[in-house]
C-alpha positions as CSV (number, residue, x, y, z in Angstrom):
1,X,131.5,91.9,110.9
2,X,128.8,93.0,113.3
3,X,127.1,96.0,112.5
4,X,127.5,98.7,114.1
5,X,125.0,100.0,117.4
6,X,121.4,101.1,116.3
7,X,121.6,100.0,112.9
8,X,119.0,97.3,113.5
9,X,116.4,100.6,114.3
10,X,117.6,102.4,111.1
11,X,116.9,99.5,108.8
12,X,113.9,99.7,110.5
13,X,113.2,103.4,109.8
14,X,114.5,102.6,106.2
15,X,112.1,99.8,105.5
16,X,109.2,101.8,107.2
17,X,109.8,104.4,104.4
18,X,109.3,102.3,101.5
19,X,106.3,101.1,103.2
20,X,105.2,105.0,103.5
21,X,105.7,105.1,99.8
22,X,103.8,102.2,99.1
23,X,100.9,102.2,101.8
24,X,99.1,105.2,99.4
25,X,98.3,103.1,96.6
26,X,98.1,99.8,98.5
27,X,94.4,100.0,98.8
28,X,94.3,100.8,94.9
29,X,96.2,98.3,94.3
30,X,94.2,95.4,95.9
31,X,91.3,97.1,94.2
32,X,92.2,96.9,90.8
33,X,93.8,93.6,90.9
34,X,90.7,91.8,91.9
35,X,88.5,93.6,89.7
36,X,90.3,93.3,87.0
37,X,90.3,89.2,87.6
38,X,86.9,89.2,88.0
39,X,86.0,91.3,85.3
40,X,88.3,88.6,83.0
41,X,87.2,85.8,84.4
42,X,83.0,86.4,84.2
43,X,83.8,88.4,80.5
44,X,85.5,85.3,79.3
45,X,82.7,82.8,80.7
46,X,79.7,84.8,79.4
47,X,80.9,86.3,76.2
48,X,83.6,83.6,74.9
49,X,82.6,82.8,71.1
50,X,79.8,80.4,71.2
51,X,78.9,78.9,68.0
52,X,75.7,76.5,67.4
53,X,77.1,72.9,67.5
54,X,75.3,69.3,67.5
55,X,75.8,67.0,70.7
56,X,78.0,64.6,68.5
57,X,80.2,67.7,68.4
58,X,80.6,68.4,71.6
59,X,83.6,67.4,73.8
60,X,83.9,65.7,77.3
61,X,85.6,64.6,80.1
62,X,87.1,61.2,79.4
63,X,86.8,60.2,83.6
64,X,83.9,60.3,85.7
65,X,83.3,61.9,88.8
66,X,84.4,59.7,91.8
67,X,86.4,57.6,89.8
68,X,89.7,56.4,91.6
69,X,92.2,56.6,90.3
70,X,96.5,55.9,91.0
71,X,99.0,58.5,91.0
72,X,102.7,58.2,90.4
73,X,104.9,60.9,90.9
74,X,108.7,60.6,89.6
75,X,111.6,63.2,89.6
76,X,113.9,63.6,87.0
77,X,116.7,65.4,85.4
78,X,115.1,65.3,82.3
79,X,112.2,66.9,80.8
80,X,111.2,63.2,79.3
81,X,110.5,60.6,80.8
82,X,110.1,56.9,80.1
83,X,112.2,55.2,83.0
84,X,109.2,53.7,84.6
85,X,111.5,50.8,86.3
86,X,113.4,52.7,88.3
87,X,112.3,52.9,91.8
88,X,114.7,55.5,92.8
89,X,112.9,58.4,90.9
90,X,109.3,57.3,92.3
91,X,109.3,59.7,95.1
92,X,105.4,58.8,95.8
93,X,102.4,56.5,94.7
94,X,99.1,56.7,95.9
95,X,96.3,54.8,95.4
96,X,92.2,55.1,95.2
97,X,92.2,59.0,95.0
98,X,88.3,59.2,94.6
99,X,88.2,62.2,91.3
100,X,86.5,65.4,91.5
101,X,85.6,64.3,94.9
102,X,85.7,66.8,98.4
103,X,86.6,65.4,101.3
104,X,89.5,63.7,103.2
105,X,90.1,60.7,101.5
106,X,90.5,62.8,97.9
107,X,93.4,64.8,99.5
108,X,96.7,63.3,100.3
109,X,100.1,64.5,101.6
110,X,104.1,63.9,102.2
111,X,107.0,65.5,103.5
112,X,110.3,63.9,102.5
113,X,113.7,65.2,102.1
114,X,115.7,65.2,98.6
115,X,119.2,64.9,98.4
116,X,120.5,66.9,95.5
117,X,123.0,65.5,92.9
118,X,126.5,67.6,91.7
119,X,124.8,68.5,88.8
120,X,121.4,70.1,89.8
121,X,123.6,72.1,92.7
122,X,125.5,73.8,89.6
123,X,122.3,75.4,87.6
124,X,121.3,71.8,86.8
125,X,117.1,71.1,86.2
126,X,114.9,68.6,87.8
127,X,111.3,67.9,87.1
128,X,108.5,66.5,88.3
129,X,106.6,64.3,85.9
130,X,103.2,63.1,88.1
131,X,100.5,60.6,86.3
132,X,97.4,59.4,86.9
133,X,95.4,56.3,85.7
134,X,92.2,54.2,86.3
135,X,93.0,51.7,89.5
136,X,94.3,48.9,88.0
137,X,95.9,50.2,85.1
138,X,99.6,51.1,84.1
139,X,100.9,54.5,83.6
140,X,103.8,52.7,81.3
141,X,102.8,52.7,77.3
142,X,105.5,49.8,76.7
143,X,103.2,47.6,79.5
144,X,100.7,45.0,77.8
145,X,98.0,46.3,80.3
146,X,98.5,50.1,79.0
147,X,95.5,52.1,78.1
148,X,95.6,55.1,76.0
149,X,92.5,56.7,77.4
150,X,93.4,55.4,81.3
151,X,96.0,57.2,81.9
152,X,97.3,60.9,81.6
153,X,100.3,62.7,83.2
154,X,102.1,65.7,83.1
155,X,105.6,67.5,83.5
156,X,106.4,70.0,86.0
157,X,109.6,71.8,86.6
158,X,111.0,71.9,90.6
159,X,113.7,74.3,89.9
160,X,112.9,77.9,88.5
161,X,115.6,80.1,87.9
162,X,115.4,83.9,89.0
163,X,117.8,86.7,88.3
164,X,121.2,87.0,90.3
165,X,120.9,89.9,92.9
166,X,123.4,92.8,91.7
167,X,125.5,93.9,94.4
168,X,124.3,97.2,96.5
169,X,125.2,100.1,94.5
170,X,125.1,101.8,97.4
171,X,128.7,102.5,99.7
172,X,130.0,104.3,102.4
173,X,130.7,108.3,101.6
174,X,133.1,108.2,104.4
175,X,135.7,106.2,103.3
176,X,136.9,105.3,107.0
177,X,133.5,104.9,108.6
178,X,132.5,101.8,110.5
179,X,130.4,100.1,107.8
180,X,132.7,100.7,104.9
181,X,134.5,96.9,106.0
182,X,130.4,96.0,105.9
183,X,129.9,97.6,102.1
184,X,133.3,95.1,100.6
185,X,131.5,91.6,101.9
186,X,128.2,92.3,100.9
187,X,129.7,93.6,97.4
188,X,132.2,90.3,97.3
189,X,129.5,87.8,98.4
190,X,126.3,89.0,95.5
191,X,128.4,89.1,92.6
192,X,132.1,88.5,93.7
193,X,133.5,92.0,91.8
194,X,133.2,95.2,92.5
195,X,130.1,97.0,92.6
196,X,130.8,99.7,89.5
197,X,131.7,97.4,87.0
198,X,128.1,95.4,87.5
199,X,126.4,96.9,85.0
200,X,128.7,96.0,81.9
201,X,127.9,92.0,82.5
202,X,125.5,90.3,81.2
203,X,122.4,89.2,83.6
204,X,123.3,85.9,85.7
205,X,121.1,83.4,86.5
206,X,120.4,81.7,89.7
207,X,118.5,78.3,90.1
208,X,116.3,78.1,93.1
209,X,114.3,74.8,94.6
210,X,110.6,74.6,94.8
211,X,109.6,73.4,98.3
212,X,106.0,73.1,98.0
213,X,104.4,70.8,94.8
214,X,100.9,71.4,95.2
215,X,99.1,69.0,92.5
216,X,95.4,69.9,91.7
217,X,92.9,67.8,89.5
218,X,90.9,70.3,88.3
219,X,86.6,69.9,88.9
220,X,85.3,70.6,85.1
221,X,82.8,68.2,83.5
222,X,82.0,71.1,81.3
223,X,80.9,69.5,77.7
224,X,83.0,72.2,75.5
225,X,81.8,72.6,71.6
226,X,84.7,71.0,69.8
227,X,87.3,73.9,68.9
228,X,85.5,76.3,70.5
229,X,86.3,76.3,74.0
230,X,86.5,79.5,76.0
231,X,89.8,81.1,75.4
232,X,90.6,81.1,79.1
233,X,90.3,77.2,78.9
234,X,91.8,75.8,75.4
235,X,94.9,76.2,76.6
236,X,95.3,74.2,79.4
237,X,92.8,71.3,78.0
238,X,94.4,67.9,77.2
239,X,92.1,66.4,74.5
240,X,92.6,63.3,73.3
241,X,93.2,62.6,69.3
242,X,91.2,59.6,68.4
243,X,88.0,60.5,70.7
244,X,88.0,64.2,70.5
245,X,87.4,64.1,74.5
246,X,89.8,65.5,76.8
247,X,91.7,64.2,80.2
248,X,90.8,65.9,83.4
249,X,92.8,69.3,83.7
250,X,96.0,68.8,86.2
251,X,97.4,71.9,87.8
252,X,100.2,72.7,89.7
253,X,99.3,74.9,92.2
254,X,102.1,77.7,92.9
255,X,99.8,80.7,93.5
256,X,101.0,80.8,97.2
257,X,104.4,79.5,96.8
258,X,106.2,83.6,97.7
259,X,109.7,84.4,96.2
260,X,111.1,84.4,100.3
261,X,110.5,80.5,100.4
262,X,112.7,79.0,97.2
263,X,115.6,77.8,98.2
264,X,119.0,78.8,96.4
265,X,121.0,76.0,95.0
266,X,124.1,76.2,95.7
267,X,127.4,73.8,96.3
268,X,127.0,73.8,99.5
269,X,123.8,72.2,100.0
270,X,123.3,68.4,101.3
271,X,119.6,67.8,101.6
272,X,115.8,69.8,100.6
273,X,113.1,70.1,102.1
274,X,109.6,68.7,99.5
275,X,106.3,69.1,100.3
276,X,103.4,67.2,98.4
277,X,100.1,67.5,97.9
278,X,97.2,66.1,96.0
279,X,93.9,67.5,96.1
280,X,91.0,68.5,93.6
281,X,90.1,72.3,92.8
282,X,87.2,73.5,91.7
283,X,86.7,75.1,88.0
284,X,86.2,79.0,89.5
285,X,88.7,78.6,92.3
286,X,91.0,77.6,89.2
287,X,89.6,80.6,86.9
288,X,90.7,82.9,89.3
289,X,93.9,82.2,90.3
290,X,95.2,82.1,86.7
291,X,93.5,85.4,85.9
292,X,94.8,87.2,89.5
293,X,98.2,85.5,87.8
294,X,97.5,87.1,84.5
295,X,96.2,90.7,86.3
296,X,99.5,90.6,87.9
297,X,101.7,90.3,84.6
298,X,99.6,93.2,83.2
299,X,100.3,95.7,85.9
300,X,104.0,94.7,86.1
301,X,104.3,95.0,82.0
302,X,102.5,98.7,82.4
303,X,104.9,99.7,85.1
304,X,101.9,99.7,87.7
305,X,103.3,97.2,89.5
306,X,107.0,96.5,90.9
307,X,108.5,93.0,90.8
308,X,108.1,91.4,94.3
309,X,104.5,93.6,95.5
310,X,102.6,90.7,93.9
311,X,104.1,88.6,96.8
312,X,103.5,91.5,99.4
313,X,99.7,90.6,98.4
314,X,99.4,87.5,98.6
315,X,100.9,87.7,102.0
316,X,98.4,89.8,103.3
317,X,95.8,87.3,102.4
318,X,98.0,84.6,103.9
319,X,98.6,86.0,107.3
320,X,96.4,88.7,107.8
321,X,93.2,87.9,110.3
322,X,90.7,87.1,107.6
323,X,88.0,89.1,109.6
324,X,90.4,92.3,109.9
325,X,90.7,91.3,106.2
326,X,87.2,91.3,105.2
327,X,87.0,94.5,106.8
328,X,90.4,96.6,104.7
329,X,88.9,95.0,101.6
330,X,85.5,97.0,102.2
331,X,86.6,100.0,103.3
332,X,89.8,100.1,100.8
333,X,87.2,100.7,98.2
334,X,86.1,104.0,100.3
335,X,89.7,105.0,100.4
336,X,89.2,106.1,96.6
337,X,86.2,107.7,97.3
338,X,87.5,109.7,100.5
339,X,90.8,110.5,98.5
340,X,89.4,112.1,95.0
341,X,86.7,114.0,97.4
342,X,89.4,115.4,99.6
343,X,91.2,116.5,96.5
344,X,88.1,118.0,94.6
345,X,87.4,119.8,97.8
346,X,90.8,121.1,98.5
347,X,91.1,122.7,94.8
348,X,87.7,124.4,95.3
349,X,89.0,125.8,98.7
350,X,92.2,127.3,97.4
351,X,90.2,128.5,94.3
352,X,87.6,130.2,95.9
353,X,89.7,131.4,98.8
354,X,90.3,135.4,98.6
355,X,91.4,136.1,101.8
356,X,94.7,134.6,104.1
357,X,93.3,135.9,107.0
358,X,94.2,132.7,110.0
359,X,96.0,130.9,106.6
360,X,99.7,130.1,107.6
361,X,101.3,130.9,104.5
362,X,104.4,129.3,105.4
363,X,102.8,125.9,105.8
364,X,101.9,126.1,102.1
365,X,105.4,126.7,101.1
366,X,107.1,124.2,103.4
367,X,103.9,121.9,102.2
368,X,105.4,122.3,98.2
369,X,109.2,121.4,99.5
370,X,108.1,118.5,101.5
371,X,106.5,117.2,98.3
372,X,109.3,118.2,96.1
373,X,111.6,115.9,98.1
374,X,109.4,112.9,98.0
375,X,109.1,113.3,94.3
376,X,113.0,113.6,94.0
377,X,113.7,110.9,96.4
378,X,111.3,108.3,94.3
379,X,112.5,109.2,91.1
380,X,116.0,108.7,92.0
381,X,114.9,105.1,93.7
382,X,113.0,104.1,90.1
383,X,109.7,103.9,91.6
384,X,106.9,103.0,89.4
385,X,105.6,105.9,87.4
386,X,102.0,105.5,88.6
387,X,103.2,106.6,92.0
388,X,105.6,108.9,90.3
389,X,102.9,110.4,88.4
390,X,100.8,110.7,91.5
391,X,103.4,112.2,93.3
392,X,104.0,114.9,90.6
393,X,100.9,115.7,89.9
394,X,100.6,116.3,93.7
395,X,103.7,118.2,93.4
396,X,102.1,120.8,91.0
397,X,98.9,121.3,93.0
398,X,100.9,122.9,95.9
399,X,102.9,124.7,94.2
400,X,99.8,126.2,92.7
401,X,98.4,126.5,95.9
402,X,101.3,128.8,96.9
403,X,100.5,131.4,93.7
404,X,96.8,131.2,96.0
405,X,98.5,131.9,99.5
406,X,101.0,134.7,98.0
407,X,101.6,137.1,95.4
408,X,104.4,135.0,92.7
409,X,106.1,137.8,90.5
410,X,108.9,137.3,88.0
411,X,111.9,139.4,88.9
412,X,113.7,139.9,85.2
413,X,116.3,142.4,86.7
414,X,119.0,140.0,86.4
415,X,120.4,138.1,84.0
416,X,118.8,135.0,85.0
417,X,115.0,135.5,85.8
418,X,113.7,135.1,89.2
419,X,110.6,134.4,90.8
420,X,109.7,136.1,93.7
421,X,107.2,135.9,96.2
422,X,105.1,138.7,98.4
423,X,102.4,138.3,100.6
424,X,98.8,138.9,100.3
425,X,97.5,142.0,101.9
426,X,95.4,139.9,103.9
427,X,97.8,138.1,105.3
428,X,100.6,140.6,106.6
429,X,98.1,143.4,107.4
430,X,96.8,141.4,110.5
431,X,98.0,139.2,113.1
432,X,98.3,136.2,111.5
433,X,101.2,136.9,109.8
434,X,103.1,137.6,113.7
435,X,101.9,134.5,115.0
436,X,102.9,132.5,111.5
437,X,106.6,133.7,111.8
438,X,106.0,133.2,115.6
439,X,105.3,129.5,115.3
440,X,107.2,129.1,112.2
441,X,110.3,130.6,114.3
442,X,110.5,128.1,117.4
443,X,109.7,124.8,114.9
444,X,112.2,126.0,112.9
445,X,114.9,125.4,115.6
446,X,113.6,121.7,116.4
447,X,113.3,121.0,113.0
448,X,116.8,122.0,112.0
449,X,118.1,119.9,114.9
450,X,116.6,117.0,114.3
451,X,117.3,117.0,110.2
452,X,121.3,117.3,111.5
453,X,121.2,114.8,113.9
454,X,119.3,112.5,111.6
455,X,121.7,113.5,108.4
456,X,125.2,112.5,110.5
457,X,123.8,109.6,111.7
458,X,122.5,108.6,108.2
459,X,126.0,109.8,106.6
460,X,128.3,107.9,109.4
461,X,125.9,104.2,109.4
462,X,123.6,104.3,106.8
463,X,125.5,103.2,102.3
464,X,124.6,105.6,99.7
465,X,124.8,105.8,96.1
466,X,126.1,109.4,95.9
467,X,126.0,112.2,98.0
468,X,122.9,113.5,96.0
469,X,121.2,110.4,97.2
470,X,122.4,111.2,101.2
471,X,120.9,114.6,100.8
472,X,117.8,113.1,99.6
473,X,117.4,110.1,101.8
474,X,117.9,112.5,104.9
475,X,115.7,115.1,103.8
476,X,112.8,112.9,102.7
477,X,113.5,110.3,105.9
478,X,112.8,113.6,107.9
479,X,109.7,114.7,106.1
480,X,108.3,110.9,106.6
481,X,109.1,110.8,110.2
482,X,109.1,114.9,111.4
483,X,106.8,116.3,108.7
484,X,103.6,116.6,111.2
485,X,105.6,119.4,112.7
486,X,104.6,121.4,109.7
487,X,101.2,121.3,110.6
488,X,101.4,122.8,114.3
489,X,102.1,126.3,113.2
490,X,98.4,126.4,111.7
491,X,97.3,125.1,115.6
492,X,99.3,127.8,117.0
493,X,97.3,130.2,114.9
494,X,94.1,129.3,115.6
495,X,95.3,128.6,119.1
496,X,96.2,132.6,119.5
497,X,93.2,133.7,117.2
498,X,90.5,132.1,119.2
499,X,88.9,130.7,115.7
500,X,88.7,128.0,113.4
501,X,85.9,129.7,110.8
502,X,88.4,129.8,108.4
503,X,89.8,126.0,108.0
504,X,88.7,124.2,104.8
505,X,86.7,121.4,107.3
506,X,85.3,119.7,104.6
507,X,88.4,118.6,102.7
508,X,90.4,117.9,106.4
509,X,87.5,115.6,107.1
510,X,88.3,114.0,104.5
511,X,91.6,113.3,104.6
512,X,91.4,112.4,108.4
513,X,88.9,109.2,107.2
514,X,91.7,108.4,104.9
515,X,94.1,108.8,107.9
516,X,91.6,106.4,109.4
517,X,92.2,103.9,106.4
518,X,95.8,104.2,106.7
519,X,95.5,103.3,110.1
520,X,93.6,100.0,109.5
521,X,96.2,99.4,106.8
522,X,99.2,99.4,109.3
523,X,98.0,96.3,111.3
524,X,97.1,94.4,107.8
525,X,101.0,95.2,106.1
526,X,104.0,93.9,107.5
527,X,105.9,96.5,108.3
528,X,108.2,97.6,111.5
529,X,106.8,98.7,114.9
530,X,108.5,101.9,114.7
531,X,106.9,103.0,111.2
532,X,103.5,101.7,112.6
533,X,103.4,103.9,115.6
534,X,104.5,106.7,114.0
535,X,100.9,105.8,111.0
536,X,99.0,107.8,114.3
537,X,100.8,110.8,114.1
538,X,98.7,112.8,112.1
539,X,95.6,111.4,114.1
540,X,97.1,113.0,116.9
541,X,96.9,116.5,114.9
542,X,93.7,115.8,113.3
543,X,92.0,114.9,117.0
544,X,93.3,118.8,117.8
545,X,92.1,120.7,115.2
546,X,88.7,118.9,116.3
547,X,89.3,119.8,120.4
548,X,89.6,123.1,118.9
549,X,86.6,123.1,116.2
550,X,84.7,122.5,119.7
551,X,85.7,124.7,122.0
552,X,86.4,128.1,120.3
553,X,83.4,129.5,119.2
554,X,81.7,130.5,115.7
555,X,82.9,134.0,115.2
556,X,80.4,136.0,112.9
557,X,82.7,138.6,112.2
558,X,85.3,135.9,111.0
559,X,86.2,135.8,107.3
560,X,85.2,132.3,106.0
561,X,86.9,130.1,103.6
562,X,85.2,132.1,100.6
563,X,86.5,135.2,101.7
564,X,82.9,136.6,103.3
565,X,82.0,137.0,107.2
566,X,78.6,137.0,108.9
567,X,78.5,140.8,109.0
568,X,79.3,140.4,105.2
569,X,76.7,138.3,104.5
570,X,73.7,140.5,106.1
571,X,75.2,143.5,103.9
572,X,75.3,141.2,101.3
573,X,71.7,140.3,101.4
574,X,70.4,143.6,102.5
575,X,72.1,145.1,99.3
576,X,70.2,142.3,97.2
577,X,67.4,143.3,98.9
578,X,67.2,146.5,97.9
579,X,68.4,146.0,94.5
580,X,65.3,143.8,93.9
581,X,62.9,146.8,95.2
582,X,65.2,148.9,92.4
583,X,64.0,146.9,89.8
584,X,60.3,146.6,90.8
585,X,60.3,149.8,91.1
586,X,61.2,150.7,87.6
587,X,59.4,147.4,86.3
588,X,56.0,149.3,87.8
């Protein structure tokens, strides 16, 4: 069934949400990935356990460097393999591959295609079982010519199998609307029942195919003290029994093979796609791909990570500009800076602030709601609780903030307590108060328009999980895509007040260089044009308060963000003054 007009926008809309939720701790993210591989890999190089051993104890590399050597590479159903003889599960055979050696002739490729049997298109395995050997010499133990110490191999699987996708919780509240007929196929085609009853079955498992085989010889002629190699090496070392040396180290490669490019195995497939490719690797090119790997299984085993973001960045690294690149890695790490100094600076503001004089209180209060309905809307979508923690944590500091922009009182009257809120005296004893409602009045009317329009569209094309959800997807879509509306009553203040003396410009310069970063992030994540254009909203409000930093004029007589004026300030010092002739005075 087609779906139905301007659906293709709203998915956009939808996905450029969950990349709003995301894009704040993206940066952190990146950050803390790579340091942490780092960290692993130099703290396991320099502080592995070393102990004092003779150079008859010491273990090598069994092959040279440049020595060629013949690859074989077979495909089987079976994890085993001793069929040497049959020619139809060679796939490939290469000769004179130079070891340990960088340049053209040590790296070769080949497409082919691979016809699948009955079996491996109903959840059957196949492996890959690739050997290598001195030129001249068998990989075959049962041949005369066989060499124990010529000839090493090992066993990789092609098919991985990954988790069946449950069917979309998610339905229609309008039980005639036009995408309910859309909500029954995709429930009938991901799990074949209905979508309710998905949680009391068991997990299913669905085989996928490996595309790529990228096959690495790994560049280490290290001489390791004999059972006491570093920890972040023993494992993968093959070491021969009779010698004590080991075989050159052979790794397949899957650090850039995404989730998006297995293919599902299913009945209905004829022929696969197989890419191969040999090639050496160097030792700390090695290192740090298994410890980004490792970094990776961390986060996602402390909830710090969700399953698929690893993918998400690695593709930035894959098709970002490498340049642009470069540049979001340096200034991701100023992000952090920027962010903890625009928070430090925004509690000392509110903390220090005694007057509401040019404050719109309103902004404060709409600023709390707009964060309450994020938090809601990611807890219900089981976000990770380090953005859930961020987000509540941000949700508590504006509500404080209000207790500092009004008067919160408890109102015990009732049966049920109530809080109630009053303004400051400052605040409703001058004008800013009329121009706050003024403002607060007219955005009001576009605001409320523009939530209803957006909710019935949402509720008549958009599948849900309850109405709860509805109400909280529309609200929050709203606060993503309309929430810089909440900022103009604050222009429209200083716009009729002829002043800016009392904005916290410190902590707003702040966040507008993290606007900046956010900015730079949009072109570096995939995400939808319409989300990325809508990044340089806020810019657009920042770049005002600026135009009007420059051309109203410092008012002496205007209160400051610590609750003082010019005029203050002379009284201020002239009472000092003379309070310090006082006391010489009576010191004489």
């Amino acid at each position: 069934m087609a779906p139905p007009p301007g659906t293709e926008g709203q998915v956009q809309v939808q996905q450029g949400r969950q990349q709003q939720q995301q894009q704040g701790g993206f940066s952190q993210m990146i950050t803390g990935v790579i340091r942490m591989a780092v960290f692993w890999y130099f703290a396991s190089k320099f502080f592995s356990p070393k102990t004092p051993s003779e150079p008859s104890q010491l273990i090598s590399n069994l092959f040279h460097k440049a020595e060629p050597l013949d690859m074989w590479l077979y495909v089987s159903e079976h994890e085993k393999f001793n069929d040497f003889g049959n020619e139809q599960a060679l796939i490939w055979h290469e000769r004179n591959i130079p070891f340990a050696v960088w340049g053209l002739e040590s790296t070769r490729s080949l497409s082919l295609k691979y016809y699948p049997s009955e079996a491996l298109k109903h959840n059957g395995s196949l492996y890959a079982h690739v050997f290598f050997a001195r030129s001249g010499y068998p990989p075959d133990p049962n041949d005369p010519e066989y060499l124990p110490l010529a000839a090493f191999g090992r066993t990789h699987p092609v098919v991985t199998y990954l988790p069946k996708s449950r069917a979309d919780k998610r339905k229609s509240l309008l039980g005639n609307s036009k995408g309910s007929d859309e909500v029954e196929t995709v429930t009938e085609v991901v799990d074949g029942t209905e979508g309710d009853s998905i949680d009391d079955k068991p997990v299913e498992w669905v085989s996928y195919w490996k595309p790529n085989i990228t096959i690495n010889l790994v560049d280490d002629f290290t001489r390791y003290p004999h059972n006491a190699a570093p920890p972040n090496v023993a494992p993968y070392l093959n070491v021969e029994p009779s010698t004590g040396d080991y075989y050159p180290t052979i790794f397949f490669n899957e650090f850039w093979l995404l989730k998006d490019k297995l293919i599902p195995l299913n009945e209905t497939v004829t022929e696969l796609p197989l890419n191969l490719e040999v090639g050496p690797i160097s030792m700390t090119k090695w290192q740090i791909f298994l410890q980004i790997d490792q970094s990776f299984q961390i986060h996602r085993s402390y909830g710090s990570m969700l399953e698929g973001e690893a993918d998400e960045l690695k593709r930035v690294f894959l098709e970002g500009n490498p340049y642009l690149l470069a540049i979001t890695m340096v200034v991701s790490m100023l992000h952090s800076v920027f962010d903890f100094l625009a928070f430090k600076n925004d509690i000392q503001f509110w903390n220090k602030n005694k007057s509401m004089e040019g404050l719109s209180a309103k902004s404060v209060i709409v600023s709390f709601l707009c964060q309450l309905i994020v938090f809601l809307y990611l807890l219900d979508n089981d976000t990770s609780w380090m953005i859930l923690a961020s987000s509540g944590i941000g949700c508590c500091i504006e509500f404080w903030k209000i207790g500092k922009a009004m008067h919160i009182e408890i109102d015990r009257s009732g049966r049920i307590p109530m809080l109630r809120f009053r303004d400051r005296e400052s605040y409703a004893g001058n004008k800013t108060k009329e121009y706050d409602d003024m403002a607060m009045k007219y955005l009001s009317y576009v605001l409320f328009l523009l939530v209803a329009c957006s909710s019935v569209y949402s509720l008549m094309y958009e599948r849900h999980k309850s109405w709860y959800s509805w109400i909280l997807s529309s609200l929050t879509s709203c606060v993503y895509m309309f929430g810089f509306i909440m900022m103009c009553p604050q222009l429209f203040i200083n716009y009729k007040l002829q002043s800016v003396a009392h904005l916290p410009w410190r902590q707003m310069t702040y966040k507008f260089l993290n606007t900046i970063i956010d900015d730079l992030f949009a072109f570096v994540i995939k995400m939808p044009t319409l989300h990325r254009l809508s990044v340089f909203r806020d810019d657009i409000i920042f770049l005002i308060y600026v135009y009007q930093r420059w051309i109203y004029p410092v008012d002496k007589k205007r209160v400051n963000e610590f609750g003082f004026g010019g005029d203050d300030d002379q009284v201020t010092d002239g009472a000092e003054v003379a309070a310090a002739n006082e006391d010489e005075k009576k010191t004489n």
